[in-house]
C-alpha positions in Angstrom: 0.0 0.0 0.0 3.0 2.3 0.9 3.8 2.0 -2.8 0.7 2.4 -4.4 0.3 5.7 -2.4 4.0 6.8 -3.5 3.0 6.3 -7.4 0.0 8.3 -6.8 2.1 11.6 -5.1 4.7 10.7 -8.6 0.9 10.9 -10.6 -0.3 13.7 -8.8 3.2 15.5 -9.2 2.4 15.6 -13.0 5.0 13.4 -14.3 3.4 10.1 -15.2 0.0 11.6 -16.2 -1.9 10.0 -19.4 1.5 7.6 -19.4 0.4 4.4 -17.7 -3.1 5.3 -17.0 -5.5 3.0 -15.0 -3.5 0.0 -15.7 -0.6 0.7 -13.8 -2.9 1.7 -10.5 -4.8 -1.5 -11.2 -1.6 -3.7 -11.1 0.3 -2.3 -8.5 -3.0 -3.2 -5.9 -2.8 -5.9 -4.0 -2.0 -9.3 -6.0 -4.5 -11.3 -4.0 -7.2 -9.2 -5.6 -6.0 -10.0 -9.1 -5.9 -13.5 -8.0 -9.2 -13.5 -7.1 -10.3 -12.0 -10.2 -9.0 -14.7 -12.3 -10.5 -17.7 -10.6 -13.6 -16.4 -11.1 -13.4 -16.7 -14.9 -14.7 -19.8 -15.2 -17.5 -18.9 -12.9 -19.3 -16.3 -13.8 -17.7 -15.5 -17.5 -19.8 -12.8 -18.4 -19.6 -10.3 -15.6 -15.5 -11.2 -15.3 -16.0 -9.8 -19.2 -18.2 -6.7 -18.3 -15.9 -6.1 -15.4 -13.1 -6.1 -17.7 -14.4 -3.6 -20.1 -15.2 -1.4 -17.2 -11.8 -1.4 -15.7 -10.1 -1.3 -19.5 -12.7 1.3 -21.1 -10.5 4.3 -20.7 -10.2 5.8 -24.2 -11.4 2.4 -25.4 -13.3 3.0 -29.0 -16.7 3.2 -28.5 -19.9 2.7 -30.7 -18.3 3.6 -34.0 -16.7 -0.1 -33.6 -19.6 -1.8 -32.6 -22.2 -2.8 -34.7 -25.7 -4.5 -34.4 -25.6 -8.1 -33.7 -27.8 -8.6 -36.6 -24.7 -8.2 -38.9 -21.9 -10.0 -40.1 -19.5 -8.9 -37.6 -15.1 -9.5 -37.4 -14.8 -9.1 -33.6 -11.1 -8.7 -32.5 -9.9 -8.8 -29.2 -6.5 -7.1 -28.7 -4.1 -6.1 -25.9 -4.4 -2.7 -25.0 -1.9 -0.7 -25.6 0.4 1.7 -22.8 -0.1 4.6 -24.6 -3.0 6.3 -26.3 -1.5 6.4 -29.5 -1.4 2.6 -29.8 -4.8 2.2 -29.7 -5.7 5.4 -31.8 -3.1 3.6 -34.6 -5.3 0.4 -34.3 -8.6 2.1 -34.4 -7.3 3.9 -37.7 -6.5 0.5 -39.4 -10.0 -0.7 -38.4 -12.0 2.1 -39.6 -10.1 2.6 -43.1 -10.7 -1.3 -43.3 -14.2 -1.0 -42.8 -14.3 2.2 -45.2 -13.0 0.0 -47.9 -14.6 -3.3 -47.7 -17.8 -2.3 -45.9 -17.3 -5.0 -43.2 -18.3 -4.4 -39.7 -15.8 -4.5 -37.0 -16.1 -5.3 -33.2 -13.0 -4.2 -31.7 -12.4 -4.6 -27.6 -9.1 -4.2 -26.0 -8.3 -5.8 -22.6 -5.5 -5.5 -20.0 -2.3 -7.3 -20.9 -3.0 -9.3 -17.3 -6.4 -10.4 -18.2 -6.4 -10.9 -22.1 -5.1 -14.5 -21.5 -7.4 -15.7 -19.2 -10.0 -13.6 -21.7 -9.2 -16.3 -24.4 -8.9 -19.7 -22.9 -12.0 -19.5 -21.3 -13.6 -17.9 -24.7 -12.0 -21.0 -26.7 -13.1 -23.7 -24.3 -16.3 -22.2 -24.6 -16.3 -22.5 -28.3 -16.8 -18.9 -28.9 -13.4 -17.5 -29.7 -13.3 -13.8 -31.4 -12.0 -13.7 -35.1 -8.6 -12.4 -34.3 -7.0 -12.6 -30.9 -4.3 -10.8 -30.2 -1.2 -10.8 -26.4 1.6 -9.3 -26.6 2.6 -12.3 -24.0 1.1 -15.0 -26.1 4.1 -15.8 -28.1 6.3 -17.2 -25.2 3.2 -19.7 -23.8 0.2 -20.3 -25.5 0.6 -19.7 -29.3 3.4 -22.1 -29.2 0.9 -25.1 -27.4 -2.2 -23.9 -29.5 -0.5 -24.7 -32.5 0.0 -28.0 -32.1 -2.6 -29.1 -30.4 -4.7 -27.8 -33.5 -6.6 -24.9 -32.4 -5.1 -22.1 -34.6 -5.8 -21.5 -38.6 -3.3 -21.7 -41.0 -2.3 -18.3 -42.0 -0.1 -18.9 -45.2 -2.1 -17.2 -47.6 -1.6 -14.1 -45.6 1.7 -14.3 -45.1 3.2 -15.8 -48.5 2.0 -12.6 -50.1 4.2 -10.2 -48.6 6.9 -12.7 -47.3 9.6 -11.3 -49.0 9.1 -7.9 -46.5 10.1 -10.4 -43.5 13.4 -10.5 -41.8 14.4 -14.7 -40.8 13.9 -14.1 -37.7 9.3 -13.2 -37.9 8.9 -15.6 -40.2 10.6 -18.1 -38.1 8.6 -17.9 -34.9 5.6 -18.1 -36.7 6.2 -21.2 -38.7 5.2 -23.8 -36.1 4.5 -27.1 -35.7 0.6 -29.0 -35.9 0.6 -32.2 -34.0 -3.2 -32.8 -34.9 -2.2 -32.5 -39.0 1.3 -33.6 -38.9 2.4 -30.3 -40.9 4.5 -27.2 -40.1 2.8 -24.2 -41.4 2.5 -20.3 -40.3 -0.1 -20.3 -37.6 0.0 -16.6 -36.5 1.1 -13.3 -38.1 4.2 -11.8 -37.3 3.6 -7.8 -36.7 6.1 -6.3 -34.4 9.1 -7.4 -32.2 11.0 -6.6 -28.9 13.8 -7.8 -26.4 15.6 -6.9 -23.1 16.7 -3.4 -22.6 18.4 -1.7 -19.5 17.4 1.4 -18.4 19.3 3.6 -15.3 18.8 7.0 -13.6 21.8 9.2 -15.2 21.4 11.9 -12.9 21.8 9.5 -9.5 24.8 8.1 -11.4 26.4 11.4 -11.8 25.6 12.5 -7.9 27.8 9.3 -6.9 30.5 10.7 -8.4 30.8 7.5 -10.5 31.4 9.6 -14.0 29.9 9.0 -17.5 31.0 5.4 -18.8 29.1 2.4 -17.6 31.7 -0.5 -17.3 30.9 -3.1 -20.6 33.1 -6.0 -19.0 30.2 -8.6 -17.3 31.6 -8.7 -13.8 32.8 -5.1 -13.5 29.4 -4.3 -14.7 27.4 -5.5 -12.1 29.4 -4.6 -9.2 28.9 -1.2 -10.6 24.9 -0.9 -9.3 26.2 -2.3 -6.1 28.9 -0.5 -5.6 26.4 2.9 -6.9 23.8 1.6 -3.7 26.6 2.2 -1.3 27.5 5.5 -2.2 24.1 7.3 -2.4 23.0 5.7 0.5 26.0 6.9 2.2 25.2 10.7 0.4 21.7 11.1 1.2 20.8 7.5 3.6 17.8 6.9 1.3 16.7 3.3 0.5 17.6 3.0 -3.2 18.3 -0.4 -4.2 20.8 -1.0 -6.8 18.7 -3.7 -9.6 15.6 -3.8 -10.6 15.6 -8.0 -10.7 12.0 -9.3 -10.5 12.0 -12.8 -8.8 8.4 -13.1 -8.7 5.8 -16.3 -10.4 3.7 -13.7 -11.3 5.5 -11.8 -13.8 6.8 -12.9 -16.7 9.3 -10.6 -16.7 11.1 -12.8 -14.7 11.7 -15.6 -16.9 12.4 -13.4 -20.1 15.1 -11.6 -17.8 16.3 -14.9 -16.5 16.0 -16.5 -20.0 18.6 -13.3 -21.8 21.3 -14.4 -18.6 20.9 -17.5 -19.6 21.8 -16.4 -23.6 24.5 -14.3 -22.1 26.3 -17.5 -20.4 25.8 -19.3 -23.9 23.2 -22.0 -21.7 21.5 -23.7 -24.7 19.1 -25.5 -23.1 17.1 -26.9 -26.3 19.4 -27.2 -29.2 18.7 -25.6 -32.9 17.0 -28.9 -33.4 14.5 -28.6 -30.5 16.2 -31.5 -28.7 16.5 -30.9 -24.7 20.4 -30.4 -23.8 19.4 -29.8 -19.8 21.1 -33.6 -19.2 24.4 -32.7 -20.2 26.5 -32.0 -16.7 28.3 -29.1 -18.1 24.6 -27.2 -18.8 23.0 -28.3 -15.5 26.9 -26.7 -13.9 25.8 -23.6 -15.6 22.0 -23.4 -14.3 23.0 -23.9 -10.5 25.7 -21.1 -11.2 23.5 -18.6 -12.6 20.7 -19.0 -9.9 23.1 -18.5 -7.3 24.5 -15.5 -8.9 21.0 -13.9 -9.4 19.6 -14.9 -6.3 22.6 -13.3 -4.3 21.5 -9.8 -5.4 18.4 -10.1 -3.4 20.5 -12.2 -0.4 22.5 -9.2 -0.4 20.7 -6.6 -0.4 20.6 -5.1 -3.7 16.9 -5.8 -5.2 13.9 -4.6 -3.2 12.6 -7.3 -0.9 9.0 -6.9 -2.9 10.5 -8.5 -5.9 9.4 -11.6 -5.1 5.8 -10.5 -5.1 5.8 -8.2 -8.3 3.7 -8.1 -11.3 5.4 -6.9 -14.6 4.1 -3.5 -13.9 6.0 -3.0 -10.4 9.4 -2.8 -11.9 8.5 -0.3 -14.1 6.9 1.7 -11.0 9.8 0.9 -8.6 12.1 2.4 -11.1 10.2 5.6 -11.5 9.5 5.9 -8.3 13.7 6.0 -8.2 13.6 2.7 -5.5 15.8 1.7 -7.9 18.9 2.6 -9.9 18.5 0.4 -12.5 16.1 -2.1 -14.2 15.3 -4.4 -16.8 12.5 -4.4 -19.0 11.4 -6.6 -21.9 10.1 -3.8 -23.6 10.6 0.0 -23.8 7.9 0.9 -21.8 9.8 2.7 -19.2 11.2 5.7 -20.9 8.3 5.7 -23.3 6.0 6.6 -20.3 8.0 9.9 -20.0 8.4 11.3 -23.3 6.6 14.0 -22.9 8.8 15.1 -19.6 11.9 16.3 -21.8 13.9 16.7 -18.5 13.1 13.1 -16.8 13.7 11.8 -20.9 16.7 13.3 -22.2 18.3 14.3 -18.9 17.9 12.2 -16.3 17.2 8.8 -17.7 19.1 6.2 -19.7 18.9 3.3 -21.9 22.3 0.7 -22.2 23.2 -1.9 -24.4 24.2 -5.5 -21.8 27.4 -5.5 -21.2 29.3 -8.1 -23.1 29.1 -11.6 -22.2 30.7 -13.7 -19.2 33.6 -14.9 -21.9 33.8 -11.2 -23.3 31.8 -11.9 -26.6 29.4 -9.4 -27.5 25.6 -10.0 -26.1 23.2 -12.0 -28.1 19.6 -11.1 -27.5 16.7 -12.5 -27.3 13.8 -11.7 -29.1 10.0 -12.0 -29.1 8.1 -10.7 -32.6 4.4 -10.5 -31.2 1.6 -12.3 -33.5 -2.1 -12.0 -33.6 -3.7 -15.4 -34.5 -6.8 -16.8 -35.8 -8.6 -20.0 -34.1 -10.2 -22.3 -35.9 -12.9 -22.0 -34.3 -13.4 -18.2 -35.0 -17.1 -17.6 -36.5 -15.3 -15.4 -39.8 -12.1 -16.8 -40.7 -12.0 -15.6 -43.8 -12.8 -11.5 -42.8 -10.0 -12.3 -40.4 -7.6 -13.1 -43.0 -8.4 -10.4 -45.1 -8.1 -7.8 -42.4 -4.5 -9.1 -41.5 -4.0 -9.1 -45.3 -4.8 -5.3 -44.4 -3.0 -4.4 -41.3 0.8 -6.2 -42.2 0.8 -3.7 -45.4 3.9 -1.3 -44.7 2.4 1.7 -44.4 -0.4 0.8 -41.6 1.5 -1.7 -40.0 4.5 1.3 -40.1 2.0 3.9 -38.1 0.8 1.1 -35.3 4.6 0.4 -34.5 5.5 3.5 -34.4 2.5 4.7 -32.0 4.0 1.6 -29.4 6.5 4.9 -28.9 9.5 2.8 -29.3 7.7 0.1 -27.1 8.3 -2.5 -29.9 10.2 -2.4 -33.4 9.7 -3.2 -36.2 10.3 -6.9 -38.2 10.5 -5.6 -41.8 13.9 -3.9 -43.0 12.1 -1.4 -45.3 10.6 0.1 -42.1 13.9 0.3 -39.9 14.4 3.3 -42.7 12.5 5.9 -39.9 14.5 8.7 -39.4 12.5 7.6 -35.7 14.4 5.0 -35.0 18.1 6.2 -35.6 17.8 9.7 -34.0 20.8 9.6 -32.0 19.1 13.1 -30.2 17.1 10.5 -28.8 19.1 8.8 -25.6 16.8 5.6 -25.6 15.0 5.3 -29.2 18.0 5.3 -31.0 20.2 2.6 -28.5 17.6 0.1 -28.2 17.6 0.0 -32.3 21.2 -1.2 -32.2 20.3 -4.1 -30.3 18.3 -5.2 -33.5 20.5 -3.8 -36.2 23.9 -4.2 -34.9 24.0 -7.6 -32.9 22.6 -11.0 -33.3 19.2 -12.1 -32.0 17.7 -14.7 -31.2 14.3 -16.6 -30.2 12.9 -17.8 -27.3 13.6 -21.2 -27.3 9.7 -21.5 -27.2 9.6 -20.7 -30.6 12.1 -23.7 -31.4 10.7 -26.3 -29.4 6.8 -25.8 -28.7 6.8 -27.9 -26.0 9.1 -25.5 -24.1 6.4 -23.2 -23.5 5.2 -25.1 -20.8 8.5 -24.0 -18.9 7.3 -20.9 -19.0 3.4 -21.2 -18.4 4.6 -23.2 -15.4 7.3 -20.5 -14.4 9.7 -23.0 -13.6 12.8 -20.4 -13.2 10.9 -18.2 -11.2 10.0 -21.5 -9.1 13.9 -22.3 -8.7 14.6 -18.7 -7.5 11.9 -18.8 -4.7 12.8 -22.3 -3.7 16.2 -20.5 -2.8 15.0 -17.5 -1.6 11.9 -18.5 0.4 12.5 -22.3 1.0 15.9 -22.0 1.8 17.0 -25.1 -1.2 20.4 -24.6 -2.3 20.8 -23.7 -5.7 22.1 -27.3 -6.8 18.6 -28.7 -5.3 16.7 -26.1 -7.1 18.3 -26.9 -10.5 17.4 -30.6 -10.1 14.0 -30.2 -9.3 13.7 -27.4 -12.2 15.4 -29.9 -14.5 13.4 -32.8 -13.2 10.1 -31.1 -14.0 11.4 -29.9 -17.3 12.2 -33.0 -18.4 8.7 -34.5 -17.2 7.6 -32.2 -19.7 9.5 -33.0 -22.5 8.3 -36.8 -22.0 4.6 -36.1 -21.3 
C-alpha cells in the first residue's frame, strides 16, 4: 500500500500523467485481488467480461466499432496498448478497413493481465473472437495452441508479402501441428522486442561515478552495487541497486532470467529442438547462474518486494527511483515519460548489456508479437483479409510506431524511420542497435513448442523462490527445475 500511495504523489506531481493510466494503478494493488479475479473466470464468465471492459474502457473506442448483432460482424480482441496512441493507430487500421470493404468491426481491447485468461476460457467455450491478439502470447500459448490444432493456417496471408520479412518473424511463426502432422505459419508476425536496461543518469552522476558504464560482465554489475553504497552513504535513502523481479507472477522474470541464460551461452534446447538440460556441463551452468542472481536479493541489492511483483511494479519501482537500474522486456519505461523532456533526455538512460561472461558481444533474445486466428473463430475468412490489411507497410509502419518505441519493427524497409536512428534521442536510438547491430535470437519456445510449458509453469521463477523463500540450495533447485522440465519434454 506504501507504494501504491507513493505512485499516486509521482501521478499527482504531473510526471506520469496520461502515461500508464489505470492499468498501472490496477496492477500495483494488491495481488491477491488479481488472484481473485481470475479464478472467477470460469464462474461467472460474463460479468469477469463486463468487469473487464469497465476497468479497461478508458479511451477504449466506442460505438463507432460496434455494430448490431444482426450483422456479419469481425470481432477482434487485442491487448491494449500503454499509450493512447497505440490504440488510436489500431482504431485507424480498423476504420479505413471497414471504409474500404464495408465489413463491420467489433473491436475490444483488454489488459495485458487479463487478455489471456480472456481467451482460454472464450475458446473452451467454443466462442473465440475472429482475431486474438497478447503481446505475451508468443512465449506460452501460441506455441501449445498450434499443435494441439486450435489455430488457422495463415499462409495465404503471409506468402503474399513474405519477402518484407526478416528470418527471424517468419521463423517464430512457422510452427508445428501435431493434430495434421504439418509445419505451417499459424499466427502473423507484426512487431518485435527484447531486453533493454534502463538507469537514472542523474543518480549516477551524484555518486561521483562519471559518464562510462563499465561493458566487461563482472565489473558491470558490481557497478549498481557499488552505486547503492555510495548514495545511501550521500543522502541515507533506500535505493536499491537492480531492478531483478523474482516473482511467479510476472513474466518478466523468466524473459530476464532466459537473456542471462543467452548471455552465459546456456542452450538449453538445441537448434533442433532437442532438450540439452542432461548434459552435466549445462545443468553446472543453471545452478551457477541461480546463485549468482539470487545473491542480489540475499544481499541486499533488489527490493525485498521482488518476489511478489507483477510486470508493472518494476516499471513503478524504477520511477519511483527505488531503484537505480532495471530491466525491462520492452521500452515501456522511458516511453512513459516522453513528454517530460527533463526526466527523458536528462535524467534517464537506456544501455546496451554489457558483453558476455567470456567477453563476446551480447546475443539477444527476441519476441516478434503475433495476432492469431482459431479455428474455431465464426469469420475466418474477414479475419484473414483484415491481417491481409493491417501487415501492409504503411499501416503496419503507423501502429509500430504509435507503441513509442515500445516494440520495433520486423521488416527492414521500415527500420528506414528517421525515428528509429535519432541519435538526439538517448533511448529510441540505442535500443535500435540491439536489432540492427548484434545478433538475436528466439525464445527457445519458438524452437521447441513444447518449451512453453516451462514458461506457463514458471519453472525459473519457481527455482529462484525455492532458494530464496524455501531455503533449497541452488544445486537442489536446479534438479527439481530440471526434473520437471524434463517431465515435460516426455509427457
Amino acid at each position: 500500500m506504501k507504494q501504491l500511495l507513493k505512485y499516486k504523489k509521482y501521478l499527482l506531481n504531473g510526471k506520469a500523467v496520461n502515461k500508464f493510466r489505470v492499468r498501472i494503478l490496477i496492477e500495483v494493488s494488491e495481488k491477491r485481488i488479481i488472484i481473485m479475479r481470475r479464478k472467477l473466470f470460469s464462474v461467472i464468465w460474463l460479468f469477469i467480461l463486463s468487469l473487464i471492459l469497465v476497468t479497461c474502457s478508458v479511451n477504449q473506442p466506442q460505438n463507432s466499432l460496434q455494430p448490431e448483432p444482426s450483422e456479419a460482424v469481425l470481432s477482434i480482441w487485442w491487448n491494449r496498448g500503454y499509450y493512447l496512441e497505440e490504440d488510436e493507430a489500431l482504431q485507424k487500421v480498423v476504420t479505413e478497413w471497414q471504409e474500404k470493404t464495408n465489413h463491420k468491426v467489433e473491436l475490444l481491447f483488454f489488459c495485458e493481465d487479463d487478455i489471456l485468461q480472456v481467451g482460454i476460457d472464450a475458446l473452451a467455450k467454443g466462442k473465440p473472437p475472429d482475431i486474438f491478439f497478447s503481446e505475451r502470447a508468443e512465449y506460452t500459448l501460441i506455441p501449445q495452441w498450434a499443435s494441439e490444432g486450435k489455430l488457422l493456417d495463415v499462409s495465404d496471408v503471409i506468402k503474399p508479402i513474405k519477402n518484407l520479412y526478416g528470418d527471424a518473424a517468419l521463423n517464430s511463426v512457422y510452427l508445428y501441428n501435431n493434430f495434421e502432422s504439418k509445419s505451417s505459419y499459424y499466427a502473423v508476425p507484426i512487431m518485435q522486442g527484447s531486453v533493454h536496461i534502463h538507469y537514472w543518469h542523474d543518480l549516477i552522476s551524484d555518486a561521483g561515478l562519471g559518464e562510462e558504464i563499465p561493458k566487461q560482465w563482472d565489473d558491470f554489475w558490481q557497478f549498481w552495487q557499488n552505486a547503492q553504497k555510495i548514495l545511501r552513504q550521500q543522502n541515507d535513502s533506500n535505493i536499491y541497486a537492480l531492478g531483478l523481479p523474482m516473482s511467479i507472477d510476472a513474466s518478466d522474470t523468466y524473459i530476464i532470467f532466459e537473456q542471462i541464460l543467452e548471455a552465459n551461452n546456456v542452450q538449453i534446447v538445441d537448434k533442433q529442438g532437442k532438450l540439452q538440460i542432461d548434459k552435466p556441463a549445462i545443468r553446472q551452468k543453471i545452478i551457477e547462474i541461480l546463485d549468482w542472481y539470487t545473491s542480489f536479493y540475499k544481499n541486499g541489492y533488489v527490493p525485498p518486494n521482488a518476489m511478489n511483483w507483477l510486470n508493472s511494479d518494476n516499471n513503478t519501482n524504477f520511477l519511483n527511483r527505488e531503484t537505480l537500474m532495471a530491466i525491462n522486456p520492452t521500452m515501456s519505461i522511458p516511453g512513459s515519460q516522453q513528454e517530460d523532456e527533463e526526466i527523458y533526455l536528462n535524467q534517464m538512460r537506456t544501455i546496451e548489456f554489457p558483453n558476455n561472461p567470456n567477453g563476446d558481444k551480447p546475443r539477444y533474445l527476441v519476441s516478434i508479437k503475433q495476432p492469431i486466428v482459431f479455428t474455431s473463430s465464426a469469420h475466418p475468412h474477414l479475419a484473414k483479409e483484415f491481417l491481409s490489411f493491417l501487415i501492409q507497410p504503411e499501416n503496419l509502419g503507423p501502429y509500430i510506431k504509435g507503441s513509442k518505441g515500445r516494440y520495433f519493427p520486423i521488416m527492414p524497409q521500415l527500420w528506414e524511420d528517421p525515428f528509429l536512428h535519432d541519435t538526439k534521442n538517448p533511448h529510441i536510438s540505442v535500443a535500435s542497435q540491439q536489432f540492427t547491430e548484434h545478433q538475436t535470437h528466439l525464445f527457445d519456445s519458438s524452437i521447441n513448442h513444447v518449451y512453453a510449458q516451462v514458461y506457463i509453469e514458471h519453472i525459473w521463477s519457481k527455482a529462484m523462490q525455492q532458494i530464496l523463500i524455501d531455503g533449497l540450495s541452488p544445486t537442489e533447485a536446479t534438479d527439481r527445475a530440471i526434473k520437471r522440465i524434463k517431465e515435460i519434454f516426455e509427457q
